[in-house]
gemmi code that builds the backbone of each chain (N, CA, C; Angstrom):
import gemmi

chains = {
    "A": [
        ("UNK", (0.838, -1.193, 0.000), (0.000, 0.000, 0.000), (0.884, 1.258, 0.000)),
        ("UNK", (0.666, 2.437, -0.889), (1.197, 3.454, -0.868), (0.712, 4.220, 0.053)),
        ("UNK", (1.632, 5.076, 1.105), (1.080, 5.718, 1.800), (1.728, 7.252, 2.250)),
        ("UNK", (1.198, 8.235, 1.864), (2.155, 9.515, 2.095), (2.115, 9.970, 3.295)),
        ("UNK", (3.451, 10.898, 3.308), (3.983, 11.217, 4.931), (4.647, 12.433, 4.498)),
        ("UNK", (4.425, 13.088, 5.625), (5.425, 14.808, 5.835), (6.463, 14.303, 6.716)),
        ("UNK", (7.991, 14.882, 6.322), (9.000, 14.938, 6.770), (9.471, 16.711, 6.765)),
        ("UNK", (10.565, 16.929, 7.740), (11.202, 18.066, 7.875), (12.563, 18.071, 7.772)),
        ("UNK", (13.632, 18.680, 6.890), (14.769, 18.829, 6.699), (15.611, 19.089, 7.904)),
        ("UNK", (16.503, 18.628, 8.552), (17.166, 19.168, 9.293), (18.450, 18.721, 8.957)),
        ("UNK", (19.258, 20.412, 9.070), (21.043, 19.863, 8.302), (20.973, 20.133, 6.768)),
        ("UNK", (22.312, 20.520, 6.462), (22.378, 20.808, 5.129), (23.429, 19.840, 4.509)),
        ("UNK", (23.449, 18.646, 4.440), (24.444, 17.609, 3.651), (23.171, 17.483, 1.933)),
        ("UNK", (21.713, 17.739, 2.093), (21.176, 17.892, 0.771), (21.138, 19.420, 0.161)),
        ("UNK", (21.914, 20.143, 0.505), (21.956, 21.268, -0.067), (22.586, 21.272, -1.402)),
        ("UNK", (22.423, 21.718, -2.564), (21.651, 22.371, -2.845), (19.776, 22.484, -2.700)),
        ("UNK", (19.445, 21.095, -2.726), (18.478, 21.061, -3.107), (17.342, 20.990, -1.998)),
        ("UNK", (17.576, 20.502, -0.848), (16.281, 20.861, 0.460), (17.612, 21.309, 1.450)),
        ("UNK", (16.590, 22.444, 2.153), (17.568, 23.325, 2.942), (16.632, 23.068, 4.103)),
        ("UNK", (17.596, 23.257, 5.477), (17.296, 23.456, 6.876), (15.640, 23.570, 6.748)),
        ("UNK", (14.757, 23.042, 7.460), (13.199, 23.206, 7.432), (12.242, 23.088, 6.298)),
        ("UNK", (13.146, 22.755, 5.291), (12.010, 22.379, 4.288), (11.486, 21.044, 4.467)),
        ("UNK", (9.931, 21.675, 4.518), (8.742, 20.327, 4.607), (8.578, 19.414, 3.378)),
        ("UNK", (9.170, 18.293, 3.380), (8.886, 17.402, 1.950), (7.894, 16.661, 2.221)),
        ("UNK", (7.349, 16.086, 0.848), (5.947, 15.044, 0.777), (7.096, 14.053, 0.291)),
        ("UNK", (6.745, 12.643, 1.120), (7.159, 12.004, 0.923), (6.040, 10.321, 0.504)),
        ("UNK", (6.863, 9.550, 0.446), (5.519, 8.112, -0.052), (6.267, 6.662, 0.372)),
        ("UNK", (5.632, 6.336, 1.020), (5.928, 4.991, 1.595), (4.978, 3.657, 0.691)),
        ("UNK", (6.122, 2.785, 1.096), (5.409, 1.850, 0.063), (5.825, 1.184, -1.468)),
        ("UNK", (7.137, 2.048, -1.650), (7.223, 2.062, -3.276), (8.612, 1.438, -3.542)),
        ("UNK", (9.109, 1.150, -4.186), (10.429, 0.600, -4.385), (11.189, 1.518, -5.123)),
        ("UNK", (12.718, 1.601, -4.215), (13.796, 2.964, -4.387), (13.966, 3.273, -6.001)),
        ("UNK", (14.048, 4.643, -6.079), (13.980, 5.187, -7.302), (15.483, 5.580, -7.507)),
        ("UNK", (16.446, 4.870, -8.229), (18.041, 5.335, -8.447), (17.710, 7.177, -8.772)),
        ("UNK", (18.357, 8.060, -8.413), (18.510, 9.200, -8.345), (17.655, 9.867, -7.579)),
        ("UNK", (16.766, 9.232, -7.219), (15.705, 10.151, -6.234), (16.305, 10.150, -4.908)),
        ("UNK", (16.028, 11.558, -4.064), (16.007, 11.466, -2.862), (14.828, 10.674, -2.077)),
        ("UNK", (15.641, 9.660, -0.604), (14.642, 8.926, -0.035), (14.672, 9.283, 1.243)),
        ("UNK", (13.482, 8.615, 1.858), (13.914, 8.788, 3.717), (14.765, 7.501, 4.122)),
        ("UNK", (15.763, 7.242, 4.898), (16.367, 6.352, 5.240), (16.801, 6.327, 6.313)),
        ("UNK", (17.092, 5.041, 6.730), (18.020, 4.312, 7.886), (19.194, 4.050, 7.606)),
        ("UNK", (19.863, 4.943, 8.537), (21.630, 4.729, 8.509), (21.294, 3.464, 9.405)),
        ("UNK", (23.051, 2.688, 9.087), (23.157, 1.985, 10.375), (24.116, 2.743, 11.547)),
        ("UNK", (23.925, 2.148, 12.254), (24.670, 2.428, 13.959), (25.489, 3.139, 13.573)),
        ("UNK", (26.466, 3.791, 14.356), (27.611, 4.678, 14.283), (28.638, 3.713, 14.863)),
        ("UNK", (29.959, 4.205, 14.922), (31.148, 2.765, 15.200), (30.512, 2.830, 16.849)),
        ("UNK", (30.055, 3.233, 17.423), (29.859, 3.210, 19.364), (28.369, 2.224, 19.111)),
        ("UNK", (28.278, 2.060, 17.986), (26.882, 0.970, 18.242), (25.353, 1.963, 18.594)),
        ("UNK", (25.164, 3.227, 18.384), (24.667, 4.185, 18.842), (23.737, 4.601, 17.430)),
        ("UNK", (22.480, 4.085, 17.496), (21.534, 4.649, 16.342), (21.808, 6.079, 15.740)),
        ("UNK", (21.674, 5.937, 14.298), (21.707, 7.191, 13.814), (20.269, 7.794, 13.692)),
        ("UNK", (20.149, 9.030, 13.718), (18.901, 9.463, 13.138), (17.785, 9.077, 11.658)),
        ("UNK", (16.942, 9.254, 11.589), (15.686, 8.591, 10.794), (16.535, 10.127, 9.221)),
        ("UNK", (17.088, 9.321, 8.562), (18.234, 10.770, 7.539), (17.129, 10.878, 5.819)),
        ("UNK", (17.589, 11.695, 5.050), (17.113, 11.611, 4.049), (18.569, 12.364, 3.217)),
        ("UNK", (18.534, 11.045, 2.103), (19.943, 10.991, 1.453), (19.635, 11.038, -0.169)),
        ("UNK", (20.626, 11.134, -1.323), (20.171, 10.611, -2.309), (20.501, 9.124, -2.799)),
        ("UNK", (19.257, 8.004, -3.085), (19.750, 6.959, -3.623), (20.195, 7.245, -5.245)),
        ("UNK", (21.811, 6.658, -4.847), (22.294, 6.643, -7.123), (21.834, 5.780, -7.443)),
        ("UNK", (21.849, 4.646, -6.447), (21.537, 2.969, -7.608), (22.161, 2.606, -6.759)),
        ("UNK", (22.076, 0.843, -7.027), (22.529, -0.380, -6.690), (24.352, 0.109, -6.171)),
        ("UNK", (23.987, -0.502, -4.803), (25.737, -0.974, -4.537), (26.401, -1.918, -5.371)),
        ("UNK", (27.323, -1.226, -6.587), (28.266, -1.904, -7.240), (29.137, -3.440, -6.531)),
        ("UNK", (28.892, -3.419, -5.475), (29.717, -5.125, -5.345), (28.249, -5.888, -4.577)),
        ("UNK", (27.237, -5.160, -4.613), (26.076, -5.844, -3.895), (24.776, -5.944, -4.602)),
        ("UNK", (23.731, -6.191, -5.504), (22.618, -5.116, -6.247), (21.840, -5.238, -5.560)),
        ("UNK", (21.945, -6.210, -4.608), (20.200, -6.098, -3.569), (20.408, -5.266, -2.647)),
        ("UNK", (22.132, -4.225, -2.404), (21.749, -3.058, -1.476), (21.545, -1.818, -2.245)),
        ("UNK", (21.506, -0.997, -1.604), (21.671, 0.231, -2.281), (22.535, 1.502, -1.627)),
        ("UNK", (23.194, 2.351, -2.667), (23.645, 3.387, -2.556), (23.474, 4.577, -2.129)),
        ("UNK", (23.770, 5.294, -0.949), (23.692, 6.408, -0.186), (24.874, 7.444, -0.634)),
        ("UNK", (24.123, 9.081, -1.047), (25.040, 9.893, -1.659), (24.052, 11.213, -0.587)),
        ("UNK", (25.039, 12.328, -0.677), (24.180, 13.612, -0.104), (24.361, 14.566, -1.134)),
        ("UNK", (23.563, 15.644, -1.309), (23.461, 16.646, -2.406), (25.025, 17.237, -2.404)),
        ("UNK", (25.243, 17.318, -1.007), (26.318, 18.281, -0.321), (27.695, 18.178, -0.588)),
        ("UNK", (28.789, 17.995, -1.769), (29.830, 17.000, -1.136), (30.747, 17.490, -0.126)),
        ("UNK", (29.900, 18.498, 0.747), (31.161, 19.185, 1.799), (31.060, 18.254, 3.004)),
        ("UNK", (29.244, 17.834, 3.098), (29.139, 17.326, 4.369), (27.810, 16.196, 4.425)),
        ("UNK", (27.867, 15.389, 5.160), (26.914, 14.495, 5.648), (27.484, 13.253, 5.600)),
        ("UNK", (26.705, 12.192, 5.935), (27.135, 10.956, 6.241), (26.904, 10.068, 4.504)),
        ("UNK", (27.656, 9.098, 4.186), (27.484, 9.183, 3.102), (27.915, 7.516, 2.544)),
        ("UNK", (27.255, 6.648, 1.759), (27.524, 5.497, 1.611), (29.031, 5.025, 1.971)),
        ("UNK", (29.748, 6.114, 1.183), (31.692, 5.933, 1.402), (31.278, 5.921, 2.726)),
        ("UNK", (31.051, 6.370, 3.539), (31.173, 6.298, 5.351), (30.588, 5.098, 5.720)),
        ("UNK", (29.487, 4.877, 5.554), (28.624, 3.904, 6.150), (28.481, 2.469, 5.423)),
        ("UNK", (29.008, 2.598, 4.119), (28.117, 1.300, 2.964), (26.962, 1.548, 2.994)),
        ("UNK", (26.878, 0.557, 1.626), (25.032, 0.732, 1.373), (24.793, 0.205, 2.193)),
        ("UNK", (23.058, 0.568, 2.052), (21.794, -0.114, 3.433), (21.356, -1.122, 1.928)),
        ("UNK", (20.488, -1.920, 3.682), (18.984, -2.995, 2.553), (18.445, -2.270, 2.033)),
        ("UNK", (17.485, -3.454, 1.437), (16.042, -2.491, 0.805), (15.571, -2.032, 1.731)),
        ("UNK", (15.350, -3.336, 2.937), (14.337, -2.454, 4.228), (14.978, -1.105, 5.056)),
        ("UNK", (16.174, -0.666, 4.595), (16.524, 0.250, 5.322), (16.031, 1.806, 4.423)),
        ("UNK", (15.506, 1.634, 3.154), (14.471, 2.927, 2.502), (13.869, 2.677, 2.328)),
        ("UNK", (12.810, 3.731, 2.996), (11.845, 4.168, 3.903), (10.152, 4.120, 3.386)),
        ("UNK", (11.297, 4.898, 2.628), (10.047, 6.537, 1.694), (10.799, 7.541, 0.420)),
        ("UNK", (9.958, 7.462, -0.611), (10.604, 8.093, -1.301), (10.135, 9.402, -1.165)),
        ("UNK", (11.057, 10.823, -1.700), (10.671, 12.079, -1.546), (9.792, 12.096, -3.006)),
        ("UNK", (8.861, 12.610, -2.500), (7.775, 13.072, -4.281), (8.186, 14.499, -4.227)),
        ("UNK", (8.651, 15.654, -3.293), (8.761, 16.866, -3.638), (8.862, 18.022, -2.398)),
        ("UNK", (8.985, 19.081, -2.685), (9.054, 20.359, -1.835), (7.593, 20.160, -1.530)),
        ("UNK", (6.922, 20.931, -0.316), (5.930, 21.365, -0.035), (5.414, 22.588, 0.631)),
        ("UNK", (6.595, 22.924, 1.238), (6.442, 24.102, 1.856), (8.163, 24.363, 2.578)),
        ("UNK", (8.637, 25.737, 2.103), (10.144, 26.211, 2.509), (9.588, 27.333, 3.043)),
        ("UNK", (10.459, 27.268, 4.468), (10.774, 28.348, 5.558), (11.006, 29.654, 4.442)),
        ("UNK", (10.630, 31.130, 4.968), (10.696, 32.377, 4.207), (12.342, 32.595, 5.181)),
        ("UNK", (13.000, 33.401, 3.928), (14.859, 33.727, 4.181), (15.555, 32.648, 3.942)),
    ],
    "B": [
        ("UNK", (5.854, 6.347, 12.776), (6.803, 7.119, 12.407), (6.332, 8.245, 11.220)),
        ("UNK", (6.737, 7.243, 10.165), (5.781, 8.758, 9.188), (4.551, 8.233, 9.009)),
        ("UNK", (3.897, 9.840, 9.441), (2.893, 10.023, 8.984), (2.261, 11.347, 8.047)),
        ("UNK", (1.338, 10.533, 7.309), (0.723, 12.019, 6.228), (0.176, 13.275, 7.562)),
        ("UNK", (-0.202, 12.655, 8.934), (-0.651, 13.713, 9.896), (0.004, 14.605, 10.614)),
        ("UNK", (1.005, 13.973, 10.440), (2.089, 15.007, 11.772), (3.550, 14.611, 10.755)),
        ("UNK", (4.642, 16.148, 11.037), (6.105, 15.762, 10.589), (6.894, 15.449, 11.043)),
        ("UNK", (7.568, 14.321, 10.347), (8.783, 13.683, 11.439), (10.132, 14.180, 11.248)),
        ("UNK", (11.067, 14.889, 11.826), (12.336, 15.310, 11.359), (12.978, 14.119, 10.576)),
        ("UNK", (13.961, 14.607, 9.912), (14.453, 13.404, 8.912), (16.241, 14.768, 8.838)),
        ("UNK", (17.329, 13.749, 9.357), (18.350, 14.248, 9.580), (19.219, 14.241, 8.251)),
        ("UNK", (19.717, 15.396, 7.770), (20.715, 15.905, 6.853), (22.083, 16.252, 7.528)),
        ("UNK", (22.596, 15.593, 8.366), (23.860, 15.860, 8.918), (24.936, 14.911, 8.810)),
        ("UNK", (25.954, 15.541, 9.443), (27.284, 14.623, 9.408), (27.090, 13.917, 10.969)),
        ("UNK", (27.968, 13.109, 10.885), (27.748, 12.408, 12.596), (28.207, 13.395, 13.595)),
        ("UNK", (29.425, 14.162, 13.400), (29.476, 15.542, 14.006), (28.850, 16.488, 13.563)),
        ("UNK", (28.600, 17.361, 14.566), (28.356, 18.760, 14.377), (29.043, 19.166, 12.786)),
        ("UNK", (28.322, 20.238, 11.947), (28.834, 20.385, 10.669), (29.941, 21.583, 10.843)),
        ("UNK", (31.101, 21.166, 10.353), (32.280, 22.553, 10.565), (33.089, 22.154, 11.660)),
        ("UNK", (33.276, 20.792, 12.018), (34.544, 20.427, 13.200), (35.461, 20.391, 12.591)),
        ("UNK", (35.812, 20.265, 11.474), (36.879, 19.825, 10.470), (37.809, 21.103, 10.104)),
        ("UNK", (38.713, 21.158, 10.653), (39.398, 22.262, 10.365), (41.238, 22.363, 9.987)),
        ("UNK", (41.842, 22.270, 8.656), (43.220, 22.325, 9.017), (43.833, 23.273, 9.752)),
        ("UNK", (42.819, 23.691, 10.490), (44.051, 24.689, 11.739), (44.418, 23.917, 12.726)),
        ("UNK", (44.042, 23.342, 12.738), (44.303, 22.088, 13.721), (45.870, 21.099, 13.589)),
        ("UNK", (45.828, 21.128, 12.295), (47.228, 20.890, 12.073), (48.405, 21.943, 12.099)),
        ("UNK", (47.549, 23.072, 11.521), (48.734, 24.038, 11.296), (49.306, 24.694, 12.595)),
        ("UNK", (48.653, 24.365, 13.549), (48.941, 25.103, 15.073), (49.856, 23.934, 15.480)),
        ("UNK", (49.762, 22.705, 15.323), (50.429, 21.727, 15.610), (51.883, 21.920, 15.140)),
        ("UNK", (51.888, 22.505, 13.654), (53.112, 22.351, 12.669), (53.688, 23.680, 13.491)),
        ("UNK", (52.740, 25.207, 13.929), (54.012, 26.085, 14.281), (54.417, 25.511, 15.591)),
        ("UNK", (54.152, 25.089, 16.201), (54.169, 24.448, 17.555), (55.447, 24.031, 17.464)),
        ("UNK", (55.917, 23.103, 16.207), (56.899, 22.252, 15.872), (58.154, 23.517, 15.680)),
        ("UNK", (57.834, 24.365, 15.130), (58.663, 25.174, 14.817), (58.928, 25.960, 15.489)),
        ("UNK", (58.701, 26.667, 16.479), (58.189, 27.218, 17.543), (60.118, 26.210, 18.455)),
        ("UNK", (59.575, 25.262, 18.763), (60.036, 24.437, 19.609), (62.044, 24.537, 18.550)),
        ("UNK", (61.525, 24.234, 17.429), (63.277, 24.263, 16.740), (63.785, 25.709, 17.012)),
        ("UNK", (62.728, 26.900, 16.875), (64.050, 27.868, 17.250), (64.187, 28.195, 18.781)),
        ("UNK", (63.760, 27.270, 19.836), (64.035, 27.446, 21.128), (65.030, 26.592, 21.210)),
        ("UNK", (65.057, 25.587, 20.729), (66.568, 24.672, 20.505), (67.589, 24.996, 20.488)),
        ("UNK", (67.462, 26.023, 19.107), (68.533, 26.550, 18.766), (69.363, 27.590, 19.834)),
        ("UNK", (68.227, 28.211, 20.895), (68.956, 29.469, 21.663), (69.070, 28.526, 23.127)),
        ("UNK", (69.182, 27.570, 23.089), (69.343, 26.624, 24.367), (70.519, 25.215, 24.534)),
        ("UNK", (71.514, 25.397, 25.487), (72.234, 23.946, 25.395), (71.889, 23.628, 26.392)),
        ("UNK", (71.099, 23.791, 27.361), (70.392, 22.867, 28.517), (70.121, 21.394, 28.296)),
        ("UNK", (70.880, 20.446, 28.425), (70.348, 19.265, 27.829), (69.179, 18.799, 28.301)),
        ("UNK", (68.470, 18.778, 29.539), (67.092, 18.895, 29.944), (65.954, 19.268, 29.078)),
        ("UNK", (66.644, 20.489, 28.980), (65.239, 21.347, 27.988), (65.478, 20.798, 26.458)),
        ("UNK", (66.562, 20.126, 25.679), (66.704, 19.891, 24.408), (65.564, 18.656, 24.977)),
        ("UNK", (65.935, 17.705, 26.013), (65.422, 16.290, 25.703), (63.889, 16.443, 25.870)),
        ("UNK", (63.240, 17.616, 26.960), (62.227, 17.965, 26.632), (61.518, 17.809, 25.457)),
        ("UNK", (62.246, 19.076, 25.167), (61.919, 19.727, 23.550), (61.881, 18.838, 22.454)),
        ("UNK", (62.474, 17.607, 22.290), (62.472, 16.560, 21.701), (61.401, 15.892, 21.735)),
        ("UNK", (60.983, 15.029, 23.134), (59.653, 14.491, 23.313), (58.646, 15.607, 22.737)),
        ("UNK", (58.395, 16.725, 23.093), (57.185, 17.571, 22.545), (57.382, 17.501, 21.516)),
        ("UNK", (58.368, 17.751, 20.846), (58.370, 17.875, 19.234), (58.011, 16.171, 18.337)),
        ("UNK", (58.154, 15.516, 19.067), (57.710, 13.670, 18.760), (56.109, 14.065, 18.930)),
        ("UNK", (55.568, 14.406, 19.945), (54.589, 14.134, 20.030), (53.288, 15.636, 19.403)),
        ("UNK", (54.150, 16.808, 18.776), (53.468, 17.627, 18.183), (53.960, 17.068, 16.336)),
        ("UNK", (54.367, 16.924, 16.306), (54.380, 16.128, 14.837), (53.674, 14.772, 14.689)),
        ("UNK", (53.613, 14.082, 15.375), (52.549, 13.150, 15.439), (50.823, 13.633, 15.245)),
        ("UNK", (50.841, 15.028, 16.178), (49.657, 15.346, 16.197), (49.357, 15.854, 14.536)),
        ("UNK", (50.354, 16.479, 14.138), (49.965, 16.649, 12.676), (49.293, 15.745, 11.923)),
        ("UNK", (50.669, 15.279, 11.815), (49.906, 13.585, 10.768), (48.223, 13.222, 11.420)),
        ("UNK", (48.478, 12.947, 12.749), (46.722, 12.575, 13.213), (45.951, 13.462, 12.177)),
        ("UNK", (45.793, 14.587, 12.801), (45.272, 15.953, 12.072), (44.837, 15.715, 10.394)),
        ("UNK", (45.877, 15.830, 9.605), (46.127, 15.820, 8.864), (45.436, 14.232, 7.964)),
        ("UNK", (45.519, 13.126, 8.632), (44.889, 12.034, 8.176), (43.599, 11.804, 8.393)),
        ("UNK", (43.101, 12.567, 9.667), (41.501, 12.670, 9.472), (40.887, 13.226, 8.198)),
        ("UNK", (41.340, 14.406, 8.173), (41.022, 15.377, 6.950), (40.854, 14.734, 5.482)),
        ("UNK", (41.955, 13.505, 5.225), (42.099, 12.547, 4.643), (40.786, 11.769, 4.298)),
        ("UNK", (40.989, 11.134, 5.198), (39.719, 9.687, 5.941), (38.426, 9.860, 5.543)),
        ("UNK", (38.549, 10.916, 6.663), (37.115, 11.580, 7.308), (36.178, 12.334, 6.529)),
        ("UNK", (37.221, 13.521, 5.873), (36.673, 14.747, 5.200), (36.365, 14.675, 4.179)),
        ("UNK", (37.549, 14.943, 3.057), (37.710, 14.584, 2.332), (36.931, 13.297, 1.230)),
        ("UNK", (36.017, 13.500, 0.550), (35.533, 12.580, -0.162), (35.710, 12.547, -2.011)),
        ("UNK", (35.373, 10.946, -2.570), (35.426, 10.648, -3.651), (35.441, 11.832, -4.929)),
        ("UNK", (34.575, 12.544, -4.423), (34.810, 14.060, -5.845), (35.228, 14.944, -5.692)),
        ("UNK", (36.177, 14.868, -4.210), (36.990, 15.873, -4.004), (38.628, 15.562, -4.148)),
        ("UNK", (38.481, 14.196, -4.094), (39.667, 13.745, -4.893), (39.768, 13.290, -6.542)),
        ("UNK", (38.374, 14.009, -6.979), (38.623, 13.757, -8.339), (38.547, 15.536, -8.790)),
        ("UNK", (38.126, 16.254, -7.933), (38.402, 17.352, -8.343), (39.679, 18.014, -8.440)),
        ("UNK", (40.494, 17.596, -7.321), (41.661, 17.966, -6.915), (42.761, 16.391, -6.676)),
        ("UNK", (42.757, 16.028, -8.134), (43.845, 14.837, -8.049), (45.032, 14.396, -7.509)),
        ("UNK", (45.368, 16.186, -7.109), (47.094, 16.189, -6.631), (47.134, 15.923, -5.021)),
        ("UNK", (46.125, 15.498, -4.375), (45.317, 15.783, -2.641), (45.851, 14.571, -1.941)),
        ("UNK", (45.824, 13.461, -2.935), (46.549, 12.289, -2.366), (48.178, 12.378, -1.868)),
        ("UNK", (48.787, 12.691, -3.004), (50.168, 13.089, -2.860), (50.415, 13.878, -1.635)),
        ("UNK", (49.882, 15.362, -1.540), (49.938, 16.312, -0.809), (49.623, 16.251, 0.850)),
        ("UNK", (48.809, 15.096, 0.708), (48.811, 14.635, 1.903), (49.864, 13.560, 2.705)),
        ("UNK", (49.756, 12.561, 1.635), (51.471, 12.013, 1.742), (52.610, 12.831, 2.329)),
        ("UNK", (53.032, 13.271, 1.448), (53.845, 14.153, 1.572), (54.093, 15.187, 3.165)),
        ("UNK", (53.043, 15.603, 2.975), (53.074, 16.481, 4.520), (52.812, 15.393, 5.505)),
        ("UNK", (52.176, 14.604, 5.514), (52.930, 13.460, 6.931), (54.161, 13.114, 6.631)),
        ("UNK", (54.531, 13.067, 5.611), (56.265, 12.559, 5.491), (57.046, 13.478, 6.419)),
        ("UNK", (56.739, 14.934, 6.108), (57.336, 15.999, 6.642), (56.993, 16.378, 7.897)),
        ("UNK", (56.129, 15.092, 8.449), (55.984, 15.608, 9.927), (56.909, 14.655, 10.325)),
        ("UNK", (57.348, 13.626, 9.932), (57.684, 12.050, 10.132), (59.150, 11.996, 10.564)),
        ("UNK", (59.553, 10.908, 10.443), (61.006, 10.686, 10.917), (61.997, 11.293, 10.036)),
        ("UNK", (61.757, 10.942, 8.883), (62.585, 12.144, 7.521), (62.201, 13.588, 7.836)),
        ("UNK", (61.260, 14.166, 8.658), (60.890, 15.630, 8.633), (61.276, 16.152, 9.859)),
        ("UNK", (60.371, 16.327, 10.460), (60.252, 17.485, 11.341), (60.400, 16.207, 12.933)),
        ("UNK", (60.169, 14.952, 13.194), (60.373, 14.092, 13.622), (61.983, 14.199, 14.404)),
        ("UNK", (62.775, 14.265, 13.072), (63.940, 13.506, 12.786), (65.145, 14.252, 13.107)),
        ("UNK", (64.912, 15.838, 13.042), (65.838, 17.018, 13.042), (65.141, 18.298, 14.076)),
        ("UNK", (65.860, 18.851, 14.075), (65.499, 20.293, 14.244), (65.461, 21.353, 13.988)),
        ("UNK", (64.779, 21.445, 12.581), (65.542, 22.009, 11.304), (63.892, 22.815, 11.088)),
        ("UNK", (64.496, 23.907, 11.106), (63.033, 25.224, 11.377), (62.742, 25.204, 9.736)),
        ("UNK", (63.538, 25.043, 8.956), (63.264, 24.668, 7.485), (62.463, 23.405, 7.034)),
        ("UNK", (62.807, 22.528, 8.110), (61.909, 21.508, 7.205), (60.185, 21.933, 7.951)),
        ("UNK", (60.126, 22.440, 8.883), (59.238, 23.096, 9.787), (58.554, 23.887, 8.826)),
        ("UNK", (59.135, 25.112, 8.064), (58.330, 25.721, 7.045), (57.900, 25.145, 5.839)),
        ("UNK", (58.633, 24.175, 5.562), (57.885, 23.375, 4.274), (56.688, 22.212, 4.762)),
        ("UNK", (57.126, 21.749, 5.697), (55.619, 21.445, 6.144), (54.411, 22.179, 6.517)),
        ("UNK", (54.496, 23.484, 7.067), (53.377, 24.714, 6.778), (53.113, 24.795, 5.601)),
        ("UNK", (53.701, 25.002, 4.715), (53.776, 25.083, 2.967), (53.028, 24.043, 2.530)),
        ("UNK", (53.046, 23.114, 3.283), (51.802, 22.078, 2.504), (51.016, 21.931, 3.321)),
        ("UNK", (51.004, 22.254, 4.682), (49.626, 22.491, 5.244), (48.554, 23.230, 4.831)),
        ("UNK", (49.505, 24.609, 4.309), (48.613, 25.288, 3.756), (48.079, 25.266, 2.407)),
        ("UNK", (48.619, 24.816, 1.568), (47.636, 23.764, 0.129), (46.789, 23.136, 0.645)),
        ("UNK", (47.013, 22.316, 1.394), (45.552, 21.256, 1.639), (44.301, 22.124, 2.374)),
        ("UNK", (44.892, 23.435, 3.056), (44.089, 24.476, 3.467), (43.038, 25.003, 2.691)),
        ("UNK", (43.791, 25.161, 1.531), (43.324, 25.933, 0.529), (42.149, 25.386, -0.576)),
        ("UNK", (42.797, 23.925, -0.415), (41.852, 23.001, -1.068), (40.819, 22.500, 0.036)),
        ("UNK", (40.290, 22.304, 1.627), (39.631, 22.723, 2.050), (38.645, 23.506, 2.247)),
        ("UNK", (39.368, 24.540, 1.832), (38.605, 25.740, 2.263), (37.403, 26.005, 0.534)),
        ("UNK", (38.661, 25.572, -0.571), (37.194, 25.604, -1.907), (36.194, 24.692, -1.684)),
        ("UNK", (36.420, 23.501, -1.144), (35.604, 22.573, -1.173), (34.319, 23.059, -0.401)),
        ("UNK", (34.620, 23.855, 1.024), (33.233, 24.421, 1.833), (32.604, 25.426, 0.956)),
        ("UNK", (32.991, 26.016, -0.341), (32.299, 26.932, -0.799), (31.704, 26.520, -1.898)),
        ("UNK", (31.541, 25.294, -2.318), (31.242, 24.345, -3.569), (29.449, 24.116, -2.349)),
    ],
}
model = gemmi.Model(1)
for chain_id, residues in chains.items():
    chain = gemmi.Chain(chain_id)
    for i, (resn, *xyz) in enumerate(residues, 1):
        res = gemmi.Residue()
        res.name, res.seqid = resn, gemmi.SeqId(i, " ")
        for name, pos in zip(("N", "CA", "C"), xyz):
            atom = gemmi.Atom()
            atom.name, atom.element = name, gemmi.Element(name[0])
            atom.pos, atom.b_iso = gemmi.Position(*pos), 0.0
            res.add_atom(atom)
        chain.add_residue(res)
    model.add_chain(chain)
structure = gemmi.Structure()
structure.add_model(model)
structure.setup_entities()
């Protein structure tokens, strides 16, 4: 079942493209779209310590894996990023982003 | 978790705070180093040389640390394809903190050429935050 959800930007590793507080529509349910931004699950940090619920861009298939997938950020100055972490499962995206919905004014 | 009713934050960050990453961190390390060779030079206290020795082991070490995070950590895949020469340059300036460098002597010269490439990788840093 497809099912849509509001998310909120926090952090700029997708900058250019969603900045600090932008509200995205997002859709659960669907299978990862190579170049689309998704909602995702990092894994643990090296202390074994959950990461936050992140939204990254999937490129495609992990090249030595195809049933994982690839984690990239808009940003290349900053964020957490497949090179850091490796790809996740399938079950680790989420939701795909369908779009902007509403950006903070300034 | 998500829902179409209420918004759930969804994190765009680095695992640190964004902006910990800084080659000043090395470069305070490197005058540190240098710092320490021209007190050498105005001192035959053998106390204070053997001092000055251990600190200088263990502030050139801190470089390289420094300096290899930035590497590791920072530093990613299209920033070493933007700037191809980054591998070397990093090499290189741990060499010059190392037992051949600043390690090995007390030589306020090899001290400034390791600033000299601290500050390239500075520089290439510093474009990368404005990309």
């Amino acid at each position: 079942m497809i099912v849509p959800a509001l998310v909120r930007v926090r952090g700029r590793s997708m900058l250019p493209t969603y900045r600090e507080g932008d509200v995205l529509l997002v859709l659960r349910g669907l299978a990862p779209r190579p170049g689309r931004a998704h909602v995702v699950d990092l894994p643990p940090d090296a202390h074994g310590r959950p990461r936050p619920l992140a939204v990254k861009r999937v490129t495609g298939p992990d090249p030595d894996d195809p049933t994982r997938w690839w984690l990239d950020t808009d940003n290349p100055g900053e964020g957490v990023t497949s090179f850091d972490v490796g790809s996740v499962p399938r079950s680790a995206v989420r939701a795909v982003v369908l779009g902007l919905v509403r950006r903070p004014l300034g | 978790m998500l829902s179409p009713f209420r918004i759930t934050d969804v994190s765009a960050h680095c695992d640190l705070p964004c902006g910990v990453y800084d080659p000043a961190q090395a470069r305070i390390e490197a005058e540190s180093v240098k710092m320490i060779c021209q007190k050498v030079a105005d001192n035959d206290d053998p106390d204070f040389r053997t001092r000055a020795t251990i600190i200088k082991e263990q502030r050139s070490e801190l470089v390289k640390h420094h300096l290899w995070v930035l590497w590791t950590d920072y530093f990613k895949p299209p920033h070493f394809e933007k700037y191809p020469q980054l591998h070397v340059l990093v090499n290189e300036a741990t060499k010059l903190a190392g037992a051949a460098g600043t390690k090995g002597e007390f030589d306020e010269a090899k001290a400034d050429e390791l600033l000299a490439k601290i500050e390239e990788i500075s520089t290439i840093f510093w474009e990368t935050k404005k990309g």
